[in-house]
C-alpha positions as CSV (number, residue, x, y, z in Angstrom):
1,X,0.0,0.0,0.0
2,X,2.6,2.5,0.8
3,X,6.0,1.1,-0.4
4,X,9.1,0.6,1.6
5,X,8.6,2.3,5.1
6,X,11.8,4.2,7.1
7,X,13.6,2.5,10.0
8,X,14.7,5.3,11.5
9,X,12.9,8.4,13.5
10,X,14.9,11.1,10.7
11,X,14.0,9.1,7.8
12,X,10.0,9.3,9.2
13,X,10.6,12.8,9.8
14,X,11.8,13.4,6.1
15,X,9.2,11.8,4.7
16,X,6.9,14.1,7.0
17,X,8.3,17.2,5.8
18,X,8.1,16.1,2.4
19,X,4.4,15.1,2.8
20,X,3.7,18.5,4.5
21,X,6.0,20.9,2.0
22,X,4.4,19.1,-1.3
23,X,0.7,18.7,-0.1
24,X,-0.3,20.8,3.4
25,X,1.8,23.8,2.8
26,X,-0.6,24.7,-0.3
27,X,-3.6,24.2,1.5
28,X,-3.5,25.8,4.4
29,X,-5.2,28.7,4.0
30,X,-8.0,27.2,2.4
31,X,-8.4,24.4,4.8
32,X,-8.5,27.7,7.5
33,X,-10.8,29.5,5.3
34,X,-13.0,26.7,4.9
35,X,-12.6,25.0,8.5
36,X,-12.3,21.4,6.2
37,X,-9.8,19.0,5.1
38,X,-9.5,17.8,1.2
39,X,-11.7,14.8,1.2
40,X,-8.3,12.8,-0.1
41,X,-6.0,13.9,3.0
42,X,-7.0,10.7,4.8
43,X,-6.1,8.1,2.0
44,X,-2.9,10.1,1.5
45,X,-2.1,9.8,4.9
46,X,-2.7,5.9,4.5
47,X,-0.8,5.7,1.3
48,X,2.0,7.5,3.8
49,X,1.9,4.9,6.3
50,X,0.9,7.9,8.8
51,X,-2.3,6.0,10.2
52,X,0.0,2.9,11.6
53,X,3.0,4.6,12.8
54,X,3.8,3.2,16.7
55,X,1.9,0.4,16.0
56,X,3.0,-3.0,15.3
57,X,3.6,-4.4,12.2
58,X,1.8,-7.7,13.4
59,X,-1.2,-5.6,13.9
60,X,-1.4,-4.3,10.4
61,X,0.8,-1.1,11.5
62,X,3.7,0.7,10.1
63,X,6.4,-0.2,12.5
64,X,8.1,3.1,14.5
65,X,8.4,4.5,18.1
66,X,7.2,6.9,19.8
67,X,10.2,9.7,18.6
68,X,9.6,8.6,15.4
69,X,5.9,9.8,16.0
70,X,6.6,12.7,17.5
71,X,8.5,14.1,14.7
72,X,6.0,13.3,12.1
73,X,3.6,15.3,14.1
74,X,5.8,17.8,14.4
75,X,6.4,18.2,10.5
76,X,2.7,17.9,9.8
77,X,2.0,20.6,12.5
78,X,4.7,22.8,10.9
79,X,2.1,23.2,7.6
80,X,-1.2,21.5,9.4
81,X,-1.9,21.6,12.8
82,X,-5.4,20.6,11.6
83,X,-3.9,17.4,10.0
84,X,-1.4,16.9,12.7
85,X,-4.4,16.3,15.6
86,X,-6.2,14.2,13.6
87,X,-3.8,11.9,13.4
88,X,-2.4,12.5,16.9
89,X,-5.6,11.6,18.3
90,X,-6.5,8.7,16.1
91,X,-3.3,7.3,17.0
92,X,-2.4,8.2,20.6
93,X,-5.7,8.0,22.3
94,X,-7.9,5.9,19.8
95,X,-6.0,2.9,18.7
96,X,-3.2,2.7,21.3
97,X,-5.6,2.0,23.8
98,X,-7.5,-0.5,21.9
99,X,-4.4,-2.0,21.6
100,X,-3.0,-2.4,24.8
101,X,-6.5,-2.9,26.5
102,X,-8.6,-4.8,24.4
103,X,-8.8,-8.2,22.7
104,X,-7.5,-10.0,20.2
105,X,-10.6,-9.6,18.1
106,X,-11.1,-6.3,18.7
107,X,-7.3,-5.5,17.6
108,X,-8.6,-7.3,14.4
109,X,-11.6,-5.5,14.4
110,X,-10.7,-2.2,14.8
111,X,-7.1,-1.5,15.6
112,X,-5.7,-3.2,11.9
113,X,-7.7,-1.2,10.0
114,X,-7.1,2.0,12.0
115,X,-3.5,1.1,11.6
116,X,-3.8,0.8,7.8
117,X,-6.1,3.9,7.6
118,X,-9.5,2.4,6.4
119,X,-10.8,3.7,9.7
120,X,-10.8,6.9,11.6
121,X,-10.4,7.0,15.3
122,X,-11.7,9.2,18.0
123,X,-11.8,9.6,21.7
124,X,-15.0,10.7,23.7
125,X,-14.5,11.8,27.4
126,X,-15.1,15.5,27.7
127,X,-18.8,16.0,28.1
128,X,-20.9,19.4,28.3
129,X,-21.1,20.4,31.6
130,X,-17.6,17.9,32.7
131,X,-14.4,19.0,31.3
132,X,-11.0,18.5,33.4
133,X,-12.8,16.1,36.3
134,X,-12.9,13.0,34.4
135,X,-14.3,11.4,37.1
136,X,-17.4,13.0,36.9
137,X,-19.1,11.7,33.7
138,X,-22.9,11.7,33.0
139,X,-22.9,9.8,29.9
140,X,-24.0,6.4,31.7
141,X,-24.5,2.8,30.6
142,X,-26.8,0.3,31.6
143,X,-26.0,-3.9,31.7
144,X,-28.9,-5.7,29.6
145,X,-28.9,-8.5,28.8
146,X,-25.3,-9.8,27.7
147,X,-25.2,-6.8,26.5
148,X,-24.7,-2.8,27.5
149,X,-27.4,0.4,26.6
150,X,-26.0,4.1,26.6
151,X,-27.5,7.5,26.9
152,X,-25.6,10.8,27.5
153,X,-23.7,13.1,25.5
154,X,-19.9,14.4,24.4
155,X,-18.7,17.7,23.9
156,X,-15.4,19.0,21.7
157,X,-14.5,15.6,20.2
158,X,-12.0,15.6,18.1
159,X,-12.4,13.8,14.7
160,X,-15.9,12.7,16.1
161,X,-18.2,13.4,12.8
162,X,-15.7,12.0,10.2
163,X,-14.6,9.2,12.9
164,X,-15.2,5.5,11.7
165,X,-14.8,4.3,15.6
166,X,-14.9,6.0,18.7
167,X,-13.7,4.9,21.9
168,X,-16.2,6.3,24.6
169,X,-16.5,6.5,28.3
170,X,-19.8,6.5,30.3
171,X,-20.2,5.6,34.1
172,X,-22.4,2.7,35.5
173,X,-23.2,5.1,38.1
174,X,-22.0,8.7,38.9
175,X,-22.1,8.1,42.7
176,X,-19.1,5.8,41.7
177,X,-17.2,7.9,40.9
178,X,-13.9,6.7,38.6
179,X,-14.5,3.4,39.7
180,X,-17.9,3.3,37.5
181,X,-16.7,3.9,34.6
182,X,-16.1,1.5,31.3
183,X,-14.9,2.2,28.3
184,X,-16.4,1.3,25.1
185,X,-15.7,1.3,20.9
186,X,-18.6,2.2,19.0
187,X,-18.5,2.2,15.1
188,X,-19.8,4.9,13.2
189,X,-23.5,4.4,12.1
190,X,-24.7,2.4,15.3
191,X,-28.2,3.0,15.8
192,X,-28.6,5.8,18.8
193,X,-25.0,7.1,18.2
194,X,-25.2,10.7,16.4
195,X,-23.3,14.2,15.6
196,X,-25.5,16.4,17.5
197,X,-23.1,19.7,16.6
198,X,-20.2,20.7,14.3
199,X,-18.3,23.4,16.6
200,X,-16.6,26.6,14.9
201,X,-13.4,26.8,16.5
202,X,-10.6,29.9,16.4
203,X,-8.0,28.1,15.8
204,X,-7.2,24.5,14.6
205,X,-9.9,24.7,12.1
206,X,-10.0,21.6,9.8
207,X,-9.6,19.8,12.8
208,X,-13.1,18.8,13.1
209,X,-15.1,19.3,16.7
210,X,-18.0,17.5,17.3
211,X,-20.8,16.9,20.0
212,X,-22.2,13.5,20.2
213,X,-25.3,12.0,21.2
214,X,-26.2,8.5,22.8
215,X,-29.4,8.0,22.8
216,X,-30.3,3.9,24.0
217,X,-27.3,3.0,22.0
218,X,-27.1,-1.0,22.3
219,X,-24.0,-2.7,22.1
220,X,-22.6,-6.3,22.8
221,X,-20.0,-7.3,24.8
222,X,-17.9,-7.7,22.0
223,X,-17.6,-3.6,22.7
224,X,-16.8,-3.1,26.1
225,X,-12.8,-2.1,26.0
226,X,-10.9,-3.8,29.1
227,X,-13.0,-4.9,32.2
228,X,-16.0,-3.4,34.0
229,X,-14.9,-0.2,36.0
230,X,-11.4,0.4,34.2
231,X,-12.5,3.0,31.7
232,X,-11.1,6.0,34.3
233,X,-7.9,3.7,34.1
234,X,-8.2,3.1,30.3
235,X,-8.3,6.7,29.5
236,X,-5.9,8.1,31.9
237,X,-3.4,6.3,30.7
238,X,-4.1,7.1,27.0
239,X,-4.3,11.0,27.7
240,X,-0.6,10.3,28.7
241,X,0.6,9.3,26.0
242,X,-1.9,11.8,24.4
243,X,0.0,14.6,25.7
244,X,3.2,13.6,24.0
245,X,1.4,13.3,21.0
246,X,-0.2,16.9,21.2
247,X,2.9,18.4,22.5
248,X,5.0,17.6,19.5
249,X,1.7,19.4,17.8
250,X,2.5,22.8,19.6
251,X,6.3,22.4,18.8
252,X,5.2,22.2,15.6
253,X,3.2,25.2,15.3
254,X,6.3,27.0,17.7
255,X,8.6,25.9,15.0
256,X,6.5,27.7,11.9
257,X,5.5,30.8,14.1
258,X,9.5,30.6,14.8
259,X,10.6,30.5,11.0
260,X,8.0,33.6,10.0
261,X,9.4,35.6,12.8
262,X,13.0,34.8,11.5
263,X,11.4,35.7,8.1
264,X,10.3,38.7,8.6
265,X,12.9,40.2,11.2
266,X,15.5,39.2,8.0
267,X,13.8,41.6,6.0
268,X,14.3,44.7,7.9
269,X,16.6,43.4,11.1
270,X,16.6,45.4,14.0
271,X,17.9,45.0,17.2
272,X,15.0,44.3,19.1
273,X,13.8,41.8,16.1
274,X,16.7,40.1,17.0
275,X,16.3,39.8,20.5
276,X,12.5,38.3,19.9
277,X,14.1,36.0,17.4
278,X,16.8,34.8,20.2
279,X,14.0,34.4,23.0
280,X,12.1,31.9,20.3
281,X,14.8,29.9,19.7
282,X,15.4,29.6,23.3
283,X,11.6,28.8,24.0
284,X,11.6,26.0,20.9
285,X,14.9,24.6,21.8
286,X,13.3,24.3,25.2
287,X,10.0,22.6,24.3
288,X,11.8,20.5,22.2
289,X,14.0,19.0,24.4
290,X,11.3,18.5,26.7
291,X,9.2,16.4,24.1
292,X,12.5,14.3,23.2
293,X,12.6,13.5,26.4
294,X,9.0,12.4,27.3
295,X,9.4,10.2,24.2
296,X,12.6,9.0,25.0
297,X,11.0,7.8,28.2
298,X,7.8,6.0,27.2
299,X,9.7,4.4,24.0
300,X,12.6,3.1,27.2
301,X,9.4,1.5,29.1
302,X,10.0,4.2,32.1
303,X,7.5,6.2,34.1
304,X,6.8,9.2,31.9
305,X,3.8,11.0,33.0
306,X,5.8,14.3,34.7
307,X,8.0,14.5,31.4
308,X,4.5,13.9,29.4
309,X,2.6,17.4,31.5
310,X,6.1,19.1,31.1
311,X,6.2,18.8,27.2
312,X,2.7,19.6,27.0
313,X,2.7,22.5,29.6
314,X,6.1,24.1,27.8
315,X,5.2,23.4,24.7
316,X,2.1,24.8,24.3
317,X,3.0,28.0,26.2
318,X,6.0,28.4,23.6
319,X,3.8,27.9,20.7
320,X,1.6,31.0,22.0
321,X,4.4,32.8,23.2
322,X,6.5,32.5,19.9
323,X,3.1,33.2,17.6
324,X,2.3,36.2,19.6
325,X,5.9,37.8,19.3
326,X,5.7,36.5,15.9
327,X,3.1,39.0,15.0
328,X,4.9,41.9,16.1
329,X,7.7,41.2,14.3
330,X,6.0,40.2,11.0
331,X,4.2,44.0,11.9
332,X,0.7,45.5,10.5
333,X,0.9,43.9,7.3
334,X,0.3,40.3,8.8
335,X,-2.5,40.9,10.8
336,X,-5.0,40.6,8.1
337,X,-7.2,37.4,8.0
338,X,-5.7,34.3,6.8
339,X,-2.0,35.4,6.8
340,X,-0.1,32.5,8.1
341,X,1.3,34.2,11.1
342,X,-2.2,35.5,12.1
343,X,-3.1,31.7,11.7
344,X,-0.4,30.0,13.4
345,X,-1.4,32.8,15.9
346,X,-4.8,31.4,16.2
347,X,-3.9,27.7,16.1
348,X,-1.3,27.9,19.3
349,X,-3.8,29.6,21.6
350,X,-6.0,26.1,21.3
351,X,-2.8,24.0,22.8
352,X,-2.9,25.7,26.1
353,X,-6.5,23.9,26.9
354,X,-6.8,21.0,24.4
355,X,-5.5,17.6,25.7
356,X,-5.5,18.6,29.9
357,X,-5.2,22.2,30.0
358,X,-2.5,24.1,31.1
359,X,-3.7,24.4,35.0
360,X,-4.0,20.8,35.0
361,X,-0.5,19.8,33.7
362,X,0.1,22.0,36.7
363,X,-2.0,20.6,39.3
364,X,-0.4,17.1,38.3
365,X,2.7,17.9,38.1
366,X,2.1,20.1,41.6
367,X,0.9,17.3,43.2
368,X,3.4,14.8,41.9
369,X,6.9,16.9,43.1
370,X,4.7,18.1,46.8
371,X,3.7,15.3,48.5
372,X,1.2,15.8,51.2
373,X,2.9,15.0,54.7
374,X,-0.5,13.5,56.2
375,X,-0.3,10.8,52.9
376,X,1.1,7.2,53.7
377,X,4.3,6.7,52.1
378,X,4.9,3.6,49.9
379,X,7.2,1.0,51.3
């Protein structure tokens, strides 16, 4: 389907920037314009052997780790952040969860061709009136018979009209708390299962945001995604990786906000160009090194959840940091509608909240490096 695929994270990243220079680059300000992706991005992707990178060959995948990943989603971001998210989530917090959790036939089912790109993945969690406290969901299901029934609704979900498959969380019972809820893959089309909303969004547009409705959506057994009661587990630990995922996203959009700014402070330099140009490279040398790092960990096996918040949290802050000074730089001229650094402006204010916003990052990493003295100690 796609040729001969690259052993190594720099050959991945070449063919990314390729991808992105040839075919994202002249798009982008119509897929802005337009808030919508060509309808042939997806089998392009496919035909890239995007859709099964991190994934295992075995599984239908493309073979590649988790630096190797990053830095396509970088290169993508650079010209797309719109393409860049849909495939960070489809791979991050869609399939990689279906693969580690669920069955062998459901990795047949869903996670080969998600791997070889016939199918789209999203990831349902964030619901109306619940946001940060996952552990608060009103979506709920129901047992009957063999079988499970749900009714609720989902609020800015990424990919979720276009989506083939969606892994979705609901709660047995909210007085459960986390330990109520399951997670679940629902195909596209199930009776019950609709796009209630398309959301117009300031930045990242392309990237399509959905709300979803369940109403007495039936599914077997065959659907329910790791045991009874570990959905809270199930999707923490695919936000995770998530954040890697979506941090290499904001480095992306750091790194083209970075190379305008360049741009334009070369074409009348000035001292105080220069210094914004010299505080950018610091911030993306920064947030890069930070995301190298988090992936450096998770590909070694290692405990990577601080180095996961810290990529996201630094990177995203770069990204609207770099953008912002970007525009001053690039001056008057760039401020009109649909210039790319008024774009790339508008596309790194979304990293700050999508993914675990930035307070959170902090409030995890806060309560990872303070410990409360009344809290037992392991060992």
């Amino acid at each position: 389907m796609h040729g001969s695929l690259p052993s190594t994270t720099e050959g991945w990243r070449a063919r990314a920037r390729s991808f992105a220079d040839r075919r994202l680059a002249p798009i982008a300000e119509a897929v802005d314009r337009d808030d919508a992706l060509p309808p042939t991005i997806r089998a392009e992707l496919a035909e890239g052997g995007f859709f099964g990178l991190g994934l295992p060959p075995n599984w239908g995948g493309s073979g590649g780790d988790t630096r190797a990943t990053v830095a396509v989603l970088e290169e993508l971001a650079v010209q797309s952040p719109a393409v860049a998210v849909l495939l960070a989530v489809h791979l991050s917090v869609s399939a990689a969860p279906v693969l580690k959790w669920g069955s062998d036939d459901q990795r047949e089912r869903f996670v080969r061709p998600m791997a070889q790109g016939r199918l789209l993945g999203a990831f349902a969690l964030t619901e109306p009136s619940v946001g940060s406290d996952a552990a608060r969901l009103s979506a709920r299901y129901r047992a009957e018979g063999t079988g499970f029934v749900l009714n609720g609704a989902k609020m800015f979900i990424t990919n979720g009209g276009s989506a083939d498959v969606v892994l979705l969380f609901a709660t047995r019972d909210p007085q459960e708390g986390h330990r109520g809820i399951t997670a679940f893959m629902i195909p596209k089309g199930t009776p019950g299962f609709s796009v209630a909303q398309h959301l117009d969004k300031l930045g990242l547009r392309g990237s399509e945001t959905t709300e979803l409705v369940l109403e007495e959506v039936r599914l077997g057994p065959e659907h329910r995604v790791g045991p009874e009661g570990s959905g809270f587990r199930v999707a923490m630990e695919a936000l995770v990786g998530g954040r890697v995922g979506i941090a290499a996203c904001a480095l992306g959009v750091a790194r083209g906000a970075f190379e305008e700014m360049q741009l334009h402070a070369g074409a009348r330099p000035e001292d105080w160009k220069r210094s914004c140009v010299a505080r950018a490279f610091t911030h993306l040398s920064a947030a890069r090194a930070l995301v190298d790092v988090a992936a450096e960990r998770k590909d070694a096996g290692a405990s990577y959840e601080n180095e996961a918040s810290c990529a996201k949290l630094f990177a995203s802050k770069a990204a609207v940091e770099i953008a912002s000074r970007g525009l001053d730089v690039a001056g008057r001229a760039e401020l009109r509608a649909w210039s790319r650094p008024e774009r790339l402006f508008r596309d790194a204010r979304v990293f700050p909240i999508v993914e675990g916003t930035t307070e959170i990052q902090e409030l995890i990493l806060g309560r990872s490096l303070v410990r409360d003295p009344s809290e037992p100690r392991a060992g």
